[in-house]
N, CA, C and O atoms as a GROMACS GRO file, in nm:
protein
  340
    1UNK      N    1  -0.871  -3.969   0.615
    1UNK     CA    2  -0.775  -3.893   0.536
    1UNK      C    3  -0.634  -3.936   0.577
    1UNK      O    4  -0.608  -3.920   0.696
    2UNK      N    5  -0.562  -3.974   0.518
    2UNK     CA    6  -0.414  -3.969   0.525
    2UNK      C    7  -0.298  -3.894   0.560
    2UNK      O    8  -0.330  -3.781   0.524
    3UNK      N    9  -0.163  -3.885   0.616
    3UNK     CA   10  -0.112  -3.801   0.631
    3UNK      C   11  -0.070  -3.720   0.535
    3UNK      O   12  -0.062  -3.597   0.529
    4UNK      N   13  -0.037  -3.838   0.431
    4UNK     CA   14   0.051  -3.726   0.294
    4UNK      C   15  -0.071  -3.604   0.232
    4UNK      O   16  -0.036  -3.496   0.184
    5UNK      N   17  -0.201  -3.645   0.244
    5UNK     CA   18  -0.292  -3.575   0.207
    5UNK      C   19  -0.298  -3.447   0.257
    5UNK      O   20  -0.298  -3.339   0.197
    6UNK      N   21  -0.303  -3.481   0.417
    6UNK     CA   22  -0.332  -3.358   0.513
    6UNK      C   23  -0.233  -3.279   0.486
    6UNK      O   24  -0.256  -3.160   0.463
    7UNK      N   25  -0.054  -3.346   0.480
    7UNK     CA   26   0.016  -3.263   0.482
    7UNK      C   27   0.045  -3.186   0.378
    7UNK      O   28   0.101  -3.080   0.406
    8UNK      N   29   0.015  -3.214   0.233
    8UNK     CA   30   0.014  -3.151   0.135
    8UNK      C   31  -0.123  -3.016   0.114
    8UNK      O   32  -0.112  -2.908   0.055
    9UNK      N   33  -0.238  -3.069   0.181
    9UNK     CA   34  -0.312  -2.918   0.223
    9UNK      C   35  -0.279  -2.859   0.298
    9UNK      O   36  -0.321  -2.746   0.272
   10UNK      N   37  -0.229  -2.858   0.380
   10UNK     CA   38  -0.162  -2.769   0.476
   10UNK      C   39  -0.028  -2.676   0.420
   10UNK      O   40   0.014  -2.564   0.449
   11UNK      N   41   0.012  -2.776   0.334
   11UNK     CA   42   0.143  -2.712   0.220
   11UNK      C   43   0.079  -2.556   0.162
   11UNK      O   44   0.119  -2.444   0.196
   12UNK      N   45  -0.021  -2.585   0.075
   12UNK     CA   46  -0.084  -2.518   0.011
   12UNK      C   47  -0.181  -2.402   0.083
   12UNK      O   48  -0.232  -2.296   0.048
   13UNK      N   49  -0.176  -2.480   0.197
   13UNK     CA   50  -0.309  -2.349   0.265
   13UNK      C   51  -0.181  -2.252   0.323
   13UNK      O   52  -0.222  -2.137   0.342
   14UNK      N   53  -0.067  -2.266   0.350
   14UNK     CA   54   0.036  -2.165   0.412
   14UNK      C   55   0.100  -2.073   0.280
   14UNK      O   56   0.131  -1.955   0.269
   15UNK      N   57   0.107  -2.216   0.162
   15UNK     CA   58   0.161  -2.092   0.059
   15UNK      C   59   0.050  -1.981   0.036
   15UNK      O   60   0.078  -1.861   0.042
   16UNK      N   61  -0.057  -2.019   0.014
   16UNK     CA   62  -0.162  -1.910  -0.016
   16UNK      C   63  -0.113  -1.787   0.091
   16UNK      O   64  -0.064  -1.685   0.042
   17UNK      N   65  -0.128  -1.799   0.246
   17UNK     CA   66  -0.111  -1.727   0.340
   17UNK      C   67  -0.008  -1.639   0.300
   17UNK      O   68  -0.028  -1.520   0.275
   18UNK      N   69   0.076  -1.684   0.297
   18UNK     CA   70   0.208  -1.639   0.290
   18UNK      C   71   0.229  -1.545   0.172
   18UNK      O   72   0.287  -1.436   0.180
   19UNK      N   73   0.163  -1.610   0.031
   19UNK     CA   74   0.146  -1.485  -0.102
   19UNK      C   75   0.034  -1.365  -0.038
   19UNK      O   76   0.057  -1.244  -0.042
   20UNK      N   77  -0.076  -1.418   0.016
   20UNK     CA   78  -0.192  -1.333   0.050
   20UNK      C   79  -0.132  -1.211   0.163
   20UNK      O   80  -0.182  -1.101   0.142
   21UNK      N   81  -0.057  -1.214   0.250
   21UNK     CA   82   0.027  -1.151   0.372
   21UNK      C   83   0.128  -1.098   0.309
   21UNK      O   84   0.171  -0.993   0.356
   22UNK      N   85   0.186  -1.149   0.202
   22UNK     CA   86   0.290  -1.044   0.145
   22UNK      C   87   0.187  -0.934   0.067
   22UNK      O   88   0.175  -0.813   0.086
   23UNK      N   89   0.151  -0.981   0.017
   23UNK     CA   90   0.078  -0.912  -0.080
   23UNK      C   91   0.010  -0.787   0.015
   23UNK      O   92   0.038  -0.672  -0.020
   24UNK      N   93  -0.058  -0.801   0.106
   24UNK     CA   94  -0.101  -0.700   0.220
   24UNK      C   95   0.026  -0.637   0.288
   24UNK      O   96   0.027  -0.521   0.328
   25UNK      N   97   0.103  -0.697   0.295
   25UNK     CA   98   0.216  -0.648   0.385
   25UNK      C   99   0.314  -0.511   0.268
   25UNK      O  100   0.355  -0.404   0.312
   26UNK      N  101   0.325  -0.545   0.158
   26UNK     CA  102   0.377  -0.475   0.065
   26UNK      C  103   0.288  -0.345   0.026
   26UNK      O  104   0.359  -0.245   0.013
   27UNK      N  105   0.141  -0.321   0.002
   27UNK     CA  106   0.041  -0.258  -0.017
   27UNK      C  107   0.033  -0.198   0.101
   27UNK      O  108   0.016  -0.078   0.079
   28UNK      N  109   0.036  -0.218   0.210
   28UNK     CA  110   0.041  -0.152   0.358
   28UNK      C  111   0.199  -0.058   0.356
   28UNK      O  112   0.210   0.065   0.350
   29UNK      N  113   0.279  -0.133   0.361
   29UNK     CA  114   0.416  -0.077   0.409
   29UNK      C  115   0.497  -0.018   0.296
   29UNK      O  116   0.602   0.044   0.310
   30UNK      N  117   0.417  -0.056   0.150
   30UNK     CA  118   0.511   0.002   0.073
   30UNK      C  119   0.413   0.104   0.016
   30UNK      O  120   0.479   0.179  -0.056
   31UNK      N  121   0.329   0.128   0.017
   31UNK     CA  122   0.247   0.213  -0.094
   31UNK      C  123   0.206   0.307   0.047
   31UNK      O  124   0.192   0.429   0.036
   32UNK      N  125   0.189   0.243   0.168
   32UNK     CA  126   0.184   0.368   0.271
   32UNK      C  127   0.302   0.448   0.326
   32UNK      O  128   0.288   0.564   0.362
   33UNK      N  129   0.411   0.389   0.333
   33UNK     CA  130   0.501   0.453   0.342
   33UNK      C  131   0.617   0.471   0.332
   33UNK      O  132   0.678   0.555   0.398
   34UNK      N  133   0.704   0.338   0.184
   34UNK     CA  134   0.852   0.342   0.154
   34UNK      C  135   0.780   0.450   0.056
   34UNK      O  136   0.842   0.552   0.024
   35UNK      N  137   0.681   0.431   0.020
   35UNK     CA  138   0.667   0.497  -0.136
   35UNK      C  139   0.580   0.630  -0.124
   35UNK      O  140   0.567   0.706  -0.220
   36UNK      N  141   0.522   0.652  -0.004
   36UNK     CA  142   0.413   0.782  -0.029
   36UNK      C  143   0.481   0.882  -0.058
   36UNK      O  144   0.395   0.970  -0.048
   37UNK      N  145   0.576   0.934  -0.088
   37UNK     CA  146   0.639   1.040  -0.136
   37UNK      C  147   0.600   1.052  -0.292
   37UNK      O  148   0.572   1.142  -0.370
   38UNK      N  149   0.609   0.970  -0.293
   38UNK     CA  150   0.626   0.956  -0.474
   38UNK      C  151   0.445   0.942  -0.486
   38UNK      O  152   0.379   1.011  -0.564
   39UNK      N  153   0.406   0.873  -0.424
   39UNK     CA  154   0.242   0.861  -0.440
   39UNK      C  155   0.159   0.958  -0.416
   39UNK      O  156   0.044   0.973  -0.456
   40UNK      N  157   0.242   1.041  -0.329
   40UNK     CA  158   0.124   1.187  -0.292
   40UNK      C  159   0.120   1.298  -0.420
   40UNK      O  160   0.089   1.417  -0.414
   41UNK      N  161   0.152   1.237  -0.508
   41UNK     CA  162   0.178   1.358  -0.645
   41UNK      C  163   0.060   1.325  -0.702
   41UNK      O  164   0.022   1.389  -0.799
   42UNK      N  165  -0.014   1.221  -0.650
   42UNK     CA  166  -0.141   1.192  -0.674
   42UNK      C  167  -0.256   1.209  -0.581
   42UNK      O  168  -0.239   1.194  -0.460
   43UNK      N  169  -0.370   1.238  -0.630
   43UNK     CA  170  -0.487   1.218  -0.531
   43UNK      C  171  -0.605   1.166  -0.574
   43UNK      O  172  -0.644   1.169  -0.690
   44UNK      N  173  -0.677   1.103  -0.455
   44UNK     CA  174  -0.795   1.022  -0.426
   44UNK      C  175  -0.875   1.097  -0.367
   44UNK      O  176  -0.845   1.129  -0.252
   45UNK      N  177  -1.007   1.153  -0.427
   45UNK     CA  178  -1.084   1.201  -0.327
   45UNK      C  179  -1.048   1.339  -0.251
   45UNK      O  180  -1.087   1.368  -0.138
   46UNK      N  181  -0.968   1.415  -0.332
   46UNK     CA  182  -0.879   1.536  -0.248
   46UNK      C  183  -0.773   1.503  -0.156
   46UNK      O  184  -0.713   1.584  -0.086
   47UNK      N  185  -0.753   1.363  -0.161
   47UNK     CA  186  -0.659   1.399  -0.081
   47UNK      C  187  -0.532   1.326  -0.171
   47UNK      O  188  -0.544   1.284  -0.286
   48UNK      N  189  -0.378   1.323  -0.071
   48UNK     CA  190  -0.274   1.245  -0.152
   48UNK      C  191  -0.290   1.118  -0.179
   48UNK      O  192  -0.409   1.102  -0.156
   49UNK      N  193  -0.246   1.016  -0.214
   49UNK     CA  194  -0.272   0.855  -0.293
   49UNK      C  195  -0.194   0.817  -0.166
   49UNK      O  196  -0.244   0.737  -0.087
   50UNK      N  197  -0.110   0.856  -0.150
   50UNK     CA  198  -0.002   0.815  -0.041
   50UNK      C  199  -0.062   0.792   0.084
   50UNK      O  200  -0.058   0.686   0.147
   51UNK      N  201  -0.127   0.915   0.123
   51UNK     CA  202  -0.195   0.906   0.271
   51UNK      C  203  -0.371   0.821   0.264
   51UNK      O  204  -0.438   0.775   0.357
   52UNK      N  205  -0.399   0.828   0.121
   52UNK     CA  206  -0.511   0.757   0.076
   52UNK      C  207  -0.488   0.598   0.141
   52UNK      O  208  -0.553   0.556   0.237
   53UNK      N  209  -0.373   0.513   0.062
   53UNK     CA  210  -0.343   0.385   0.096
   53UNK      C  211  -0.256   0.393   0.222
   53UNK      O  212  -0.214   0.278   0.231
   54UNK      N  213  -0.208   0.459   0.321
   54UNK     CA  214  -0.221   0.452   0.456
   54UNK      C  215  -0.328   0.444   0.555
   54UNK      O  216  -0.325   0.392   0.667
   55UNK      N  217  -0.435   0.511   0.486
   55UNK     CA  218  -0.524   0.522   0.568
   55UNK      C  219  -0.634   0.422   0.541
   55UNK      O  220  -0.658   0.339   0.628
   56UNK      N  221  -0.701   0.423   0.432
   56UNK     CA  222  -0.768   0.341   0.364
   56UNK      C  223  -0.784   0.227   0.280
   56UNK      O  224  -0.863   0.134   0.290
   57UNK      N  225  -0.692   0.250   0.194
   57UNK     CA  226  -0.637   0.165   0.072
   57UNK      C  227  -0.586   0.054   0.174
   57UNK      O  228  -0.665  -0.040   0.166
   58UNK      N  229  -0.494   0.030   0.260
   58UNK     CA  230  -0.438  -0.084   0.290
   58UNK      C  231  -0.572  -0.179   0.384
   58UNK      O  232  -0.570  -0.295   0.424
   59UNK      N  233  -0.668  -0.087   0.395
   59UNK     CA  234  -0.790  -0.181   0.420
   59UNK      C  235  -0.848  -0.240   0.335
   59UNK      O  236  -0.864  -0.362   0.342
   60UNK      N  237  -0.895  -0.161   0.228
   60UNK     CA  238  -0.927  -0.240   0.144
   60UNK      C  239  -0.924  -0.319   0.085
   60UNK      O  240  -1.024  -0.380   0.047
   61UNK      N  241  -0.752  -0.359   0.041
   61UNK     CA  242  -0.673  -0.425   0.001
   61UNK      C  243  -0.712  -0.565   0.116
   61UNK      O  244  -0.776  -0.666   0.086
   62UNK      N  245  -0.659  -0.534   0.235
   62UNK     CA  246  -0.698  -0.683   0.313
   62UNK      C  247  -0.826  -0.708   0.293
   62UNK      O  248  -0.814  -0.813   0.231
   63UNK      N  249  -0.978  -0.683   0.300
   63UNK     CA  250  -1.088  -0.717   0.265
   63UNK      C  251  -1.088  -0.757   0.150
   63UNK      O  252  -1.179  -0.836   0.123
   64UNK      N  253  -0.996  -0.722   0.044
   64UNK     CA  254  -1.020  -0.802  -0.100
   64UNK      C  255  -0.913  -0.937  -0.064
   64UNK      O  256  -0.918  -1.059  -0.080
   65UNK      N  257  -0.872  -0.896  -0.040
   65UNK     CA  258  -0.752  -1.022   0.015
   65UNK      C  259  -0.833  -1.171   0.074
   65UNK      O  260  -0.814  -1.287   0.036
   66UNK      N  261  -0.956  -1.105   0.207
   66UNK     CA  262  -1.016  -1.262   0.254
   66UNK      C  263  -1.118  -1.295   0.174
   66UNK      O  264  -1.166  -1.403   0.208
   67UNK      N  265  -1.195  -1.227   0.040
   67UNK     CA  266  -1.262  -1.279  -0.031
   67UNK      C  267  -1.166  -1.360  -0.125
   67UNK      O  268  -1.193  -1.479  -0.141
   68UNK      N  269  -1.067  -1.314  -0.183
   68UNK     CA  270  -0.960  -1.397  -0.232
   68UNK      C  271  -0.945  -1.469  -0.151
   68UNK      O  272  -1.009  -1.555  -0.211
   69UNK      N  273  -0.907  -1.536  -0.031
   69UNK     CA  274  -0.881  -1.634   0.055
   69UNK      C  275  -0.976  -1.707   0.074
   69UNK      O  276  -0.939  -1.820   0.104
   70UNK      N  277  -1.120  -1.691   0.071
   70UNK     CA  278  -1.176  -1.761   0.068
   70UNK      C  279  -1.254  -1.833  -0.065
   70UNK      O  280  -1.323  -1.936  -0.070
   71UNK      N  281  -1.225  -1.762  -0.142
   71UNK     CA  282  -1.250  -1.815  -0.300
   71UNK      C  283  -1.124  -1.955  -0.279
   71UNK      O  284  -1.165  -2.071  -0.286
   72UNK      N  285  -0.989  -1.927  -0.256
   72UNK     CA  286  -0.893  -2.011  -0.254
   72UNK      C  287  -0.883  -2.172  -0.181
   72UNK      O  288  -0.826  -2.276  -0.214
   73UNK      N  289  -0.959  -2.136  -0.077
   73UNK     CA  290  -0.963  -2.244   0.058
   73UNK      C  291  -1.075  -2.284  -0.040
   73UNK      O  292  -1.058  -2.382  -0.112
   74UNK      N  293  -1.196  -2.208  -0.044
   74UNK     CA  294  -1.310  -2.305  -0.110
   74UNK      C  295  -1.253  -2.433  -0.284
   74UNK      O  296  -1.302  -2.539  -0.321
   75UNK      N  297  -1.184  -2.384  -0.319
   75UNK     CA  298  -1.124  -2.446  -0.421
   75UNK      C  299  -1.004  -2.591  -0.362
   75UNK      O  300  -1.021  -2.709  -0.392
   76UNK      N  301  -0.912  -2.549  -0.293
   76UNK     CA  302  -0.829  -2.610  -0.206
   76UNK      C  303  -0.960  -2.711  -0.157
   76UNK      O  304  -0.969  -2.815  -0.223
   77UNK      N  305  -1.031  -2.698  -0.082
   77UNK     CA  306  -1.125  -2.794  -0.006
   77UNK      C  307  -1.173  -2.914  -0.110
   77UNK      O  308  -1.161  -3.036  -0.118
   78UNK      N  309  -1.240  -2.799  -0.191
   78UNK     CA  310  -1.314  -2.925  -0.310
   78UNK      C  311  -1.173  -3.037  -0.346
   78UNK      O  312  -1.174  -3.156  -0.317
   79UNK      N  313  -1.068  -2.974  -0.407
   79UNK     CA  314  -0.982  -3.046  -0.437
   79UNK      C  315  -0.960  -3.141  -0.301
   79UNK      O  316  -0.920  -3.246  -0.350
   80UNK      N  317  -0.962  -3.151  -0.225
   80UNK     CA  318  -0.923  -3.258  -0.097
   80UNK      C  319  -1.015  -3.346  -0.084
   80UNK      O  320  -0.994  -3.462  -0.048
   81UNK      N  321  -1.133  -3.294  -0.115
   81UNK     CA  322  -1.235  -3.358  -0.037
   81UNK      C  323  -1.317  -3.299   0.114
   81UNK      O  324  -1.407  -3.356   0.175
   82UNK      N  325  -1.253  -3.173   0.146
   82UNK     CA  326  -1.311  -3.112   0.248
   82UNK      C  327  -1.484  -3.063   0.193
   82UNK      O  328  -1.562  -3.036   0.284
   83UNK      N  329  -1.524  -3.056   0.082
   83UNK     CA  330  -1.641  -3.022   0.092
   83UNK      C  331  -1.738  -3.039   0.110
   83UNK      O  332  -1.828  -2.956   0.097
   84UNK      N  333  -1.750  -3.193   0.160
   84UNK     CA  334  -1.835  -3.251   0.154
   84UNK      C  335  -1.855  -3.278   0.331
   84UNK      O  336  -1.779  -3.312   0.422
   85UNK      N  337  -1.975  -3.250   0.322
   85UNK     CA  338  -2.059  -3.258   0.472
   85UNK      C  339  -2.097  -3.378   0.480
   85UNK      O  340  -2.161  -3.417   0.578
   0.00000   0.00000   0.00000
């Protein structure tokens, strides 16, 4: 493999990171707590939406996040040539 190769997957495997980590980081910090004020006018399960995605929701969110990440890398790979054993 080449450098320009490697270095252009590596390009791509950080942008993913980097959308995938915001994306968790915003769902964590903003829906648990710039915004739970406004979110607890809602509820999940009896309880507020607000304290829902503090507590729970921002898990979930990352577990959908590494099946997305790994749907992504598996795609990224084929395109390189990593898939092959």
């Amino acid at each position: 493999m080449n450098k320009a190769k490697a270095k252009q997957y590596w390009k791509e495997n950080l942008k993913y990171l980097i959308i995938l980590l915001s994306i968790w980081f915003s769902v964590s910090y903003g829906a648990g707590i710039v915004f739970r004020s406004s979110l607890d006018a809602f509820h999940v399960g009896g309880f507020p939406l607000g304290f829902w995605f503090a507590q729970q929701g921002s898990i979930y969110v990352f577990v959908l996040l590494i099946f997305v990440y790994v749907r992504l890398m598996n795609k990224l790979d084929s395109k390189y040539g990593f898939d092959k054993d």
